[in-house]
Structure formats: structure tokens, C-alpha cells
DRENMIRO-580077 format. One record per residue (C-alpha): residue number from 1; x, y, z; residue in one letter. Coordinates in steps of 0.001 Angstrom, whole numbers, padded with zeros to 6 digits. Example, Ala and Ser with C-alpha at 12.3 -4.5 7.8 and 13.67 -1.06 7.14 Angstrom:
<recs>
REC	n	u	v	w	res
REC	1	012300	-004500	007800	A
REC	2	013670	-001060	007140	S
</recs>
This chain:
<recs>
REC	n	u	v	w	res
REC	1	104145	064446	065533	X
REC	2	104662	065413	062135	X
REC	3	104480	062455	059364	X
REC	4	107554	060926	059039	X
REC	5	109807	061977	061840	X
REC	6	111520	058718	064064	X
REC	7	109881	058978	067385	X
REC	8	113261	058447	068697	X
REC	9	114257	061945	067367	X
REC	10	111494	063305	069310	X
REC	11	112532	061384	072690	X
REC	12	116758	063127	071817	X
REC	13	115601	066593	071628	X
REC	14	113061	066111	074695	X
REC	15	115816	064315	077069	X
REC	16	118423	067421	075515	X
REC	17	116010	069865	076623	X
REC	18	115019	068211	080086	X
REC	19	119102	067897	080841	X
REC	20	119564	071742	079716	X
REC	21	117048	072408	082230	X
REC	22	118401	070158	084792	X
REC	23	121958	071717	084132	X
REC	24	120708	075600	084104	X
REC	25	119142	074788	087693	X
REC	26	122004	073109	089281	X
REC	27	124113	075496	088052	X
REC	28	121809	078551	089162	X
REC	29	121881	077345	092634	X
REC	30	125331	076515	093082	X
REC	31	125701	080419	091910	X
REC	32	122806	082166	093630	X
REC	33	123845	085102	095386	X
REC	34	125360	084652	098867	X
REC	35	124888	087471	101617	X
REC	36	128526	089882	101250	X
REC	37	128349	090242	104873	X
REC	38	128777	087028	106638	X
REC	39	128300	086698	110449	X
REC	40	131624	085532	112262	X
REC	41	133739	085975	109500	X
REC	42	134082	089600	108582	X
REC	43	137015	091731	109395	X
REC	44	137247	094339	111984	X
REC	45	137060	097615	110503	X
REC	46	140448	099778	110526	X
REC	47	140504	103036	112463	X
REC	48	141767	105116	110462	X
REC	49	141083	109074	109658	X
REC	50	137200	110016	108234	X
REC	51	137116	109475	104561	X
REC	52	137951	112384	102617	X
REC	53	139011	114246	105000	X
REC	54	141969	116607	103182	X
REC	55	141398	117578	099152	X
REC	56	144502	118742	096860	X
REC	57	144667	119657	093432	X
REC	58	142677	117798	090591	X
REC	59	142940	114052	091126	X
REC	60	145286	114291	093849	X
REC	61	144563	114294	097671	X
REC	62	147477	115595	100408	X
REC	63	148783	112279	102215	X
REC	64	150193	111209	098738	X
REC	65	147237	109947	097662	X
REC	66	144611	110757	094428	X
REC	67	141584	112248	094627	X
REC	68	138084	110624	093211	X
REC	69	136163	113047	090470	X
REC	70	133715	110320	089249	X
REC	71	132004	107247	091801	X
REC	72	132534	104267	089173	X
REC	73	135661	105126	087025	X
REC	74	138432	107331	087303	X
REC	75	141189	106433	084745	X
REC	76	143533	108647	085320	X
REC	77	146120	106589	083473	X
REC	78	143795	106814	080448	X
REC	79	143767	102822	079810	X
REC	80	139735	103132	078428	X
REC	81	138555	104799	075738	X
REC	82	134989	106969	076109	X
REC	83	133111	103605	074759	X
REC	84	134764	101493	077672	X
REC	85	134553	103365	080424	X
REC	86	130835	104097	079814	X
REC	87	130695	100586	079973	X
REC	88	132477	099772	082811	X
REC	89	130415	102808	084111	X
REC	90	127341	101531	083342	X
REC	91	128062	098394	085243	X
REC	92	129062	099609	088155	X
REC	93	126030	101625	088595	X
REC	94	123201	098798	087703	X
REC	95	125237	096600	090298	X
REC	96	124557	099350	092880	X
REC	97	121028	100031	091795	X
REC	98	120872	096860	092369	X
REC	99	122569	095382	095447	X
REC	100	123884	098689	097402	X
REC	101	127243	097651	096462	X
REC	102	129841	100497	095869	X
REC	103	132427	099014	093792	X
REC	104	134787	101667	091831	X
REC	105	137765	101332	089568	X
REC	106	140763	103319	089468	X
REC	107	143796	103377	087061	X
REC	108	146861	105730	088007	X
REC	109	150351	105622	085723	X
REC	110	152293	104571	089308	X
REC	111	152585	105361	093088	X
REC	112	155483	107112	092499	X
REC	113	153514	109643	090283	X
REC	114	151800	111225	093817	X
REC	115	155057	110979	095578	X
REC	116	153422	107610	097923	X
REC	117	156523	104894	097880	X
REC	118	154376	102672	099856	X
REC	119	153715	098862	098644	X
REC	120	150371	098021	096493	X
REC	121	148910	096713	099578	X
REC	122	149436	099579	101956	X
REC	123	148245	102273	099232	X
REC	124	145440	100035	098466	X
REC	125	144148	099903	101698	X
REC	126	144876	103446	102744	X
REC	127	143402	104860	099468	X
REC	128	140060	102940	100171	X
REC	129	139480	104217	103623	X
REC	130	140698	107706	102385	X
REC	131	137743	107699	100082	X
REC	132	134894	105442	102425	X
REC	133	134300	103442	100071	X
REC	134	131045	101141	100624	X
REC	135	128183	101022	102583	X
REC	136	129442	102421	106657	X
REC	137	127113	099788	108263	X
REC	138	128051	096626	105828	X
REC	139	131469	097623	105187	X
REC	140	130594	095856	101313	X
REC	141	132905	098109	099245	X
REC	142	135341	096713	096667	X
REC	143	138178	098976	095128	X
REC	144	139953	097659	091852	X
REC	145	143089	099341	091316	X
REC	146	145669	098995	088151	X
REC	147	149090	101142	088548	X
REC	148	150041	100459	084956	X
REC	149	154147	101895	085376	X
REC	150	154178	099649	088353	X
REC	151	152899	096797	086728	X
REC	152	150761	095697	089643	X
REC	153	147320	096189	090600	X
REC	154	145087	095197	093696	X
REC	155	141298	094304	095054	X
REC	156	140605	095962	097745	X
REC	157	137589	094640	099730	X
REC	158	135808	096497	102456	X
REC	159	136039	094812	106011	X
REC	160	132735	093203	105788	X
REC	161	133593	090719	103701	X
REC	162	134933	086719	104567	X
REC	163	138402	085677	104670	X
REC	164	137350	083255	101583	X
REC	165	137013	086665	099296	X
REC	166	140678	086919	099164	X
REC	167	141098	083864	097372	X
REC	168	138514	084253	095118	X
REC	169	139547	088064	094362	X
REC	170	143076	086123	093826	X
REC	171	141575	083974	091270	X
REC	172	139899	086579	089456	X
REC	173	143079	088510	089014	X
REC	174	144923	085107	087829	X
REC	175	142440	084445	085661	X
REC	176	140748	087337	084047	X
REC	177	142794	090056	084626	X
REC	178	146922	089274	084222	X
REC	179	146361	087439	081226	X
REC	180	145260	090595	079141	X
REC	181	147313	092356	080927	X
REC	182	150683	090952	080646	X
REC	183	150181	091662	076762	X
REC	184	149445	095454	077182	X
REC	185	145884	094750	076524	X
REC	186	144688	096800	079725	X
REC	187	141764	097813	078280	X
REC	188	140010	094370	077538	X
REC	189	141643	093099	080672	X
REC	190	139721	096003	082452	X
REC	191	136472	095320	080489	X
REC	192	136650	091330	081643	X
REC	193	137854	091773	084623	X
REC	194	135433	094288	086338	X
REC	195	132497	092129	085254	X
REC	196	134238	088840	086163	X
REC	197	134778	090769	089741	X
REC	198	131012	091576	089464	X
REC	199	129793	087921	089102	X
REC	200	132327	087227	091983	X
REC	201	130902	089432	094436	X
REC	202	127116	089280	093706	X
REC	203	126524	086198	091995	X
REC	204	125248	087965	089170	X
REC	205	126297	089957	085882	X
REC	206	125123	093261	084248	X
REC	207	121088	092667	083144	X
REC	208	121276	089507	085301	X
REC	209	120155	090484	088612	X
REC	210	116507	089828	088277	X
REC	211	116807	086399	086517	X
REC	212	115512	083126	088156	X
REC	213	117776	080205	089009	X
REC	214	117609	077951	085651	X
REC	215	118160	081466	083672	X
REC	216	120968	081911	086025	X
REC	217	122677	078446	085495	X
REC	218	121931	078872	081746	X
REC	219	123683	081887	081509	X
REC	220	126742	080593	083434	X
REC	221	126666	077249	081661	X
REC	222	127493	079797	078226	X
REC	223	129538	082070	079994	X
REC	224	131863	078919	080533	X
REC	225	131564	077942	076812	X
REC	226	132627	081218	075717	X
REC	227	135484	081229	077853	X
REC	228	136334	078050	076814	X
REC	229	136517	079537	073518	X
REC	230	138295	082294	073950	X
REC	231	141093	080314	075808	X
REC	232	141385	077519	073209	X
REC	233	140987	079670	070126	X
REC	234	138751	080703	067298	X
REC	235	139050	077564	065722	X
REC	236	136846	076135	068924	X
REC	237	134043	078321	068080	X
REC	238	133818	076578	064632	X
REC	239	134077	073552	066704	X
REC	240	130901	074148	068969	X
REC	241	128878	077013	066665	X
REC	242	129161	075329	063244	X
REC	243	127926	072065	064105	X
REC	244	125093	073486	065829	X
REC	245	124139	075753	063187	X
REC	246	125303	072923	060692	X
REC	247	121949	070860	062931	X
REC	248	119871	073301	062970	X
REC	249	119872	073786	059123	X
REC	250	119462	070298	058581	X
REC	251	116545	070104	060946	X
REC	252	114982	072890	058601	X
REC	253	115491	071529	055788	X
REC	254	114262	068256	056541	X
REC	255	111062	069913	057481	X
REC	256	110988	071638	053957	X
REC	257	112064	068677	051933	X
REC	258	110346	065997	053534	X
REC	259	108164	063567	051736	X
REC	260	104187	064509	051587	X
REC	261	101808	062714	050884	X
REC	262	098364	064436	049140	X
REC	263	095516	063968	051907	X
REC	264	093175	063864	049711	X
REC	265	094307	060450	047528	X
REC	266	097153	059442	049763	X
REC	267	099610	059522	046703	X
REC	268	103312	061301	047315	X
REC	269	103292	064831	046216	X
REC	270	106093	066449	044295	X
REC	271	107342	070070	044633	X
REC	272	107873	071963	042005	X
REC	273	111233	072866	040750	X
REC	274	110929	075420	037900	X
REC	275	110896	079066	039699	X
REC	276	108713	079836	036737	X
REC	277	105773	077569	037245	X
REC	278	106461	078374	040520	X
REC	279	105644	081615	040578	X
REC	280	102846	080853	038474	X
REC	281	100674	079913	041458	X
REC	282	101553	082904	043836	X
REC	283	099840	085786	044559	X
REC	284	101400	089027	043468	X
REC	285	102914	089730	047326	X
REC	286	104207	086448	047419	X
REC	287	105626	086954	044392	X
REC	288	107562	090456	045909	X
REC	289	108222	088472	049030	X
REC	290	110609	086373	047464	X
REC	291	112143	089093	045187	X
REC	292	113037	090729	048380	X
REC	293	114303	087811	049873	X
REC	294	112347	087841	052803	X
REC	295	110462	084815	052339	X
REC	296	111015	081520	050171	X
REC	297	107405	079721	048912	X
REC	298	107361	076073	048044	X
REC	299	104673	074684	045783	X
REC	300	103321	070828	045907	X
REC	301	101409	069148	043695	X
REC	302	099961	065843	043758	X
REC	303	100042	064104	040585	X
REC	304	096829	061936	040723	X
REC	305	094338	064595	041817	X
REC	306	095641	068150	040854	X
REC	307	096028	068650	044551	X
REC	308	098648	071766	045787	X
REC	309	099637	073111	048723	X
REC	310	102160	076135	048912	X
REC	311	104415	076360	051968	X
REC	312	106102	079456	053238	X
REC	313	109464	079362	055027	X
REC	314	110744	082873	055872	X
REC	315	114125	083866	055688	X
REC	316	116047	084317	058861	X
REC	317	117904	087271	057751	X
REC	318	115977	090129	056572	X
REC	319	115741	094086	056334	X
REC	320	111963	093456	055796	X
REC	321	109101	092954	058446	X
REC	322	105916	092291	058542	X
REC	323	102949	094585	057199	X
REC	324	099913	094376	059673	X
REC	325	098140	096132	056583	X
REC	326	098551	093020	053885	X
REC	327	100066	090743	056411	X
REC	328	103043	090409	053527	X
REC	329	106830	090669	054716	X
REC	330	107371	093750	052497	X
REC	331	107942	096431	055403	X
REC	332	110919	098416	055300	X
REC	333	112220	101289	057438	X
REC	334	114446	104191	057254	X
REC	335	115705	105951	060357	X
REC	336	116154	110086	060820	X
REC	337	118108	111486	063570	X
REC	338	115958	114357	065118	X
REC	339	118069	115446	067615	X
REC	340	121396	114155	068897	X
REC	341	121527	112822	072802	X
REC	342	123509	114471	074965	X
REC	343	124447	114264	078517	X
REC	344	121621	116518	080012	X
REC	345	119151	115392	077537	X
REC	346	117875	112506	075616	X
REC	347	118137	112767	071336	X
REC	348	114967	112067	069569	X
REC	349	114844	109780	065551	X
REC	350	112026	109401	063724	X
REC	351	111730	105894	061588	X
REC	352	109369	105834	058678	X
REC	353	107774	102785	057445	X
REC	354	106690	102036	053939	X
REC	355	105181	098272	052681	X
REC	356	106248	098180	049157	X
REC	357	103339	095496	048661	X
REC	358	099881	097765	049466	X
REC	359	101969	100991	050008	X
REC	360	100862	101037	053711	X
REC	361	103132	104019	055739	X
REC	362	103671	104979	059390	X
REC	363	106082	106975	060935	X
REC	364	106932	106928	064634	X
REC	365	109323	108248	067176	X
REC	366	111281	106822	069594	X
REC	367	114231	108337	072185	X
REC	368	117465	108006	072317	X
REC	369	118857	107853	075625	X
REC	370	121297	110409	077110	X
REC	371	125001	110343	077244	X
REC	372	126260	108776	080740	X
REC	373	127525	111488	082539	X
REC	374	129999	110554	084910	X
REC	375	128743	112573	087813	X
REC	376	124981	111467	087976	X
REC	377	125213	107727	088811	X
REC	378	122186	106311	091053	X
REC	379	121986	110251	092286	X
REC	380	124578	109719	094556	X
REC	381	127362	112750	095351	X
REC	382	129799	110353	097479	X
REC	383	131048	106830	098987	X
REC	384	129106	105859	102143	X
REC	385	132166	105908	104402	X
REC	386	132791	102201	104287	X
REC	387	136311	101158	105926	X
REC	388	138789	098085	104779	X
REC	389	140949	096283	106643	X
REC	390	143578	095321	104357	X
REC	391	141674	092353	102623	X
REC	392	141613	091070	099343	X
REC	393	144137	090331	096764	X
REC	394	147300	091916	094272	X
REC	395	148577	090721	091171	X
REC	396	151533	091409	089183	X
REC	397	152479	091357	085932	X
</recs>
């Protein structure tokens, strides 16, 4: 325990920690995964036509209804711009890498626009079993539609899954979607929306598949703060972030500041103030340390028997890292572009090192992945000829 600290301090941050715990397990299991097919509750698959089964012109099947060019995103009312919809691409693709789930989004400028005057529900359905989408066997797929002219858009869910999905796909259109949405913000009601659909139907986000249960019910436990945030305002992330970072500054300095006491006579040692004297007693790195800004030295003395100790406390932000040469925090890097990325190949950038304590130098290389290209996604060239029965859930807006 370190000299001076309130053993009651100790026995706070050790009960904080054991509830965080406590909290990020309860809440991992209460979200683990559940099986998407459940026995006795899933739908009976339509008959309807094979998927696919008549192609038209670009983006456009006959039977009034579009075509698919891409597996994971095909905005054909333009809503996304490249940066998005590699996103939303992106996440569509781990979550079948990952589960087998097909799950594709679609944006169209209306129904009207292919000539179909049939309701959301009835060119949801027919669109999904026009393409197959999902797994034939587990009928798992999920179809997210927006018809921005119509101002209405639908998940469609493959007949495999539980009556219950309808309500929850309802609630994730209520809540995630429509709210963006009903201020023309279709783009970051896309963005939150697929990945809120995402958590919904595999109890798990992008990069979160492989994560244990407390990681799980951590991650959800901040998911909730954020969204907390972002429905009460910026104002309530000053609320929550500042007096955390407001505690954790104290708690540093503290552990600077605190009283010491020399161990070699006992009596309290004082730190020295002038930056002159100061730098008096540091070594010439130490010295270039601080000048860069990368690390802040303290010096104590203790009055009665010449005593000093020097303390380092680096600096949390800081273009400088360590040199394994000197061991000094004087390292600083410049990056080169090689060779740009592109879709069929990755780039290549070359970052070159220099310590500006010993002179020490490196350079290394390092890829830069490719460009997603919207028709190589998990290597697959079509849907798996999954079927829907009409279930899941419309909103309107």
C-alpha cells in the first residue's frame, strides 16, 4: 500500500472494480447469443418461385422488383457515402464470417420507381424470396429495406426465425432507426441502425464476436451509457466523462504530490520547485525528455541528509515513444506512402524512426490493406436461397 493512502480508498476502488465485474457478467449473460433458429417457433417457409429466377436491366428484376449487384449493400437511393457503406459493408461481412448469417441492406428512392404499387410488407417479403436471401436449411436471413420517397422502410426476417423477432425488429426501428430518420439524417440512421439490428440478431457487435461474457456485459453496460448520452445531450457527456477524468487526474496527482518521507533519516522531503535546479540534477536525455514534453521529472530532496530521489511521470499525450537503444522517450516517426491500396491489391508505407537522444534509426514497412470491393465479400457469388414468410417489422416516418 503506498505510504499515506486511507485504507478505505483502497477497499472503494476494490468493491468498484469487483461490482464492474459483477455487472459486465450479468450483463454478458443476459446478452449471450441465443440460437436464430428456435425449435417450435419458426415460421413455415413460403412457396414461392426459386430465387432469382428472371434478371432485367441494371438494378432492376422483371416482376417489378430490383435486382442485387453487391451481397451487403446496394444503395441505390444513394443515402451512404463511399466511407459508410464500406462500413456498413464491412459489418455485414464479419457478421457472416462469423455466424453464417446473410443479412443485406437495400435503399431504393420508392416502389413506385420499378412500377411495384404493392404495400412495404408485400414488396418486402416478395423481394426477399426473389433474391434467397439466408441460409436454405436455417432460413436465418434478414433484409433491411429503406424506400426513402415512400418514407417507410421494413425488416424482413427469413422464416426461421421466432414470432418474438418481430417485436424486437419493431423496437429497433422505433428506436434506432426513425429517430434519425424523421430528420433526413438517413445516413447515420443507416449506420446505427444496421449495427443495432446486428446486436439484435446475434447478440453481438462488429469485433465482438469472440469476446467472453464479462467483456460482453462490459461492452453493453457502455454501449447503454453512450446512448444515454446521445439521447440526453452533449452536456451529459461532461456530466459522466469530466468527472471521471476530473478523478483520475486527481488520483495522479496525489501520487505525484504526496508527502515523502527520506528513508534514510525519516525526515519529510521537499521537491524542488525551481525548473533550474531542477534540471540541474538530470541527465542530458532527461533533460530532452521534458523539452519534448514527453515526460515530466520531479526531484526530492531531504533536508537533513542531502538525500534525493527523482521521479518520472510520463505524459499521456505524446508524438514520442520509447527508444529501446537509450531507453529515453525521444523516438519520433515519420510515415511515407509507398504505394496506394487499391481494390485488387494492398498499398505499402514505410515509417522511419529517429531517437533525437543517441540518434538511434530504423525504418520498417508495414501494409495497408486493400480497398473493400463490393463483389468479394467472404468469397461468396450469391444468397443461399433462404425463404421468408412475411415476418418481421415496418416503420414509418
Amino acid at each position: 500500500m503506498p505510504p499515506g493512502l486511507p485504507r478505505w480508498i483502497l477497499l472503494a476502488l476494490a468493491g468498484l472494480v469487483a461490482l464492474g465485474l459483477g455487472l459486465g457478467y450479468t450483463v454478458g449473460r443476459l446478452n449471450a447469443p441465443a440460437p436464430v433458429v428456435q425449435p417450435g417457433v419458426a415460421r413455415a417457409p413460403a412457396e414461392l418461385d426459386p430465387p432469382g429466377s428472371a434478371t432485367g436491366p441494371l438494378g432492376q428484376r422483371a416482376g417489378d422488383l430490383p435486382g442485387w449487384e453487391d451481397l451487403y449493400v446496394n444503395d441505390y437511393a444513394d443515402l451512404l457515402d463511399p466511407e459508410a457503406e464500406a462500413r456498413v459493408r464491412g459489418q455485414l461481412e464479419e457478421l457472416y464470417d462469423a455466424t453464417g448469417i446473410e443479412m443485406t441492406l437495400l435503399t431504393i428512392e420508392s416502389r413506385i420507381a420499378y412500377g411495384n404499387r404493392s404495400t412495404n410488407e408485400e414488396f418486402a417479403t416478395a423481394l426477399f424470396n426473389d433474391w434467397g436471401i439466408g441460409d436454405a436449411t436455417r432460413n436465418d436471413g434478414v433484409l433491411i429495406l429503406v424506400s426513402e420517397r415512400d418514407r417507410e422502410m421494413r425488416i424482413e426476417l427469413g422464416a426461421g426465425y421466432g414470432f418474438s423477432r418481430d417485436a424486437d425488429m419493431a423496437r429497433v426501428i422505433d428506436t434506432e432507426f426513425l429517430p434519425l430518420f424523421v430528420r433526413e439524417r438517413y445516413q447515420d440512421g443507416i449506420l446505427v441502425g444496421v449495427e443495432a439490428t446486428i446486436r439484435e440478431i446475434a447478440g453481438a457487435g462488429p469485433g465482438e464476436y469472440a469476446q467472453g461474457t464479462v467483456q460482453r456485459g462490459l461492452g453493453t453496460i457502455w454501449r447503454f451509457l453512450g446512448d444515454m448520452v446521445s439521447r440526453m445531450g452533449e452536456w451529459a457527456l461532461a456530466l459522466l466523462v469530466l468527472p471521471a477524468w476530473g478523478a483520475a487526474s486527481a488520483w495522479r496527482a496525489w501520487r505525484r504530490h504526496r508527502p515523502r518521507d527520506c528513508p534514510d533519516c525519516g525526515r519529510a522531503m521537499v521537491r524542488q520547485s525551481d525548473e533550474a535546479l531542477d534540471d540541474q540534477h538530470l541527465s542530458g536525455g532527461q533533460r530532452l525528455e521534458e523539452f519534448l514534453a514527453s515526460v515530466d521529472y520531479d526531484v526530492w530532496e531531504c533536508p537533513g541528509c542531502t538525500h534525493m530521489e527523482i521521479t518520472r511521470w510520463p505524459r499521456i499525450f505524446s508524438g514520442h515513444g520509447t527508444c529501446k537503444a537509450c531507453g529515453f522517450r525521444t523516438l519520433g516517426s515519420t510515415t511515407t506512402v509507398l504505394e496506394s491500396a487499391t481494390k485488387s491489391r494492398e498499398g505499402r508505407k514505410r515509417i522511419d524512426y529517429a531517437c533525437e537522444q543517441c540518434g538511434h534509426a530504423f525504418t520498417e514497412e508495414r501494409s495497408i490493406p486493400r480497398l473493400s470491393d463490393s463483389s468479394s465479400g467472404s468469397g461468396r457469388s450469391s444468397f443461399g436461397g433462404g425463404r421468408s414468410s412475411g415476418g418481421g417489422a415496418s416503420g414509418s416516418w
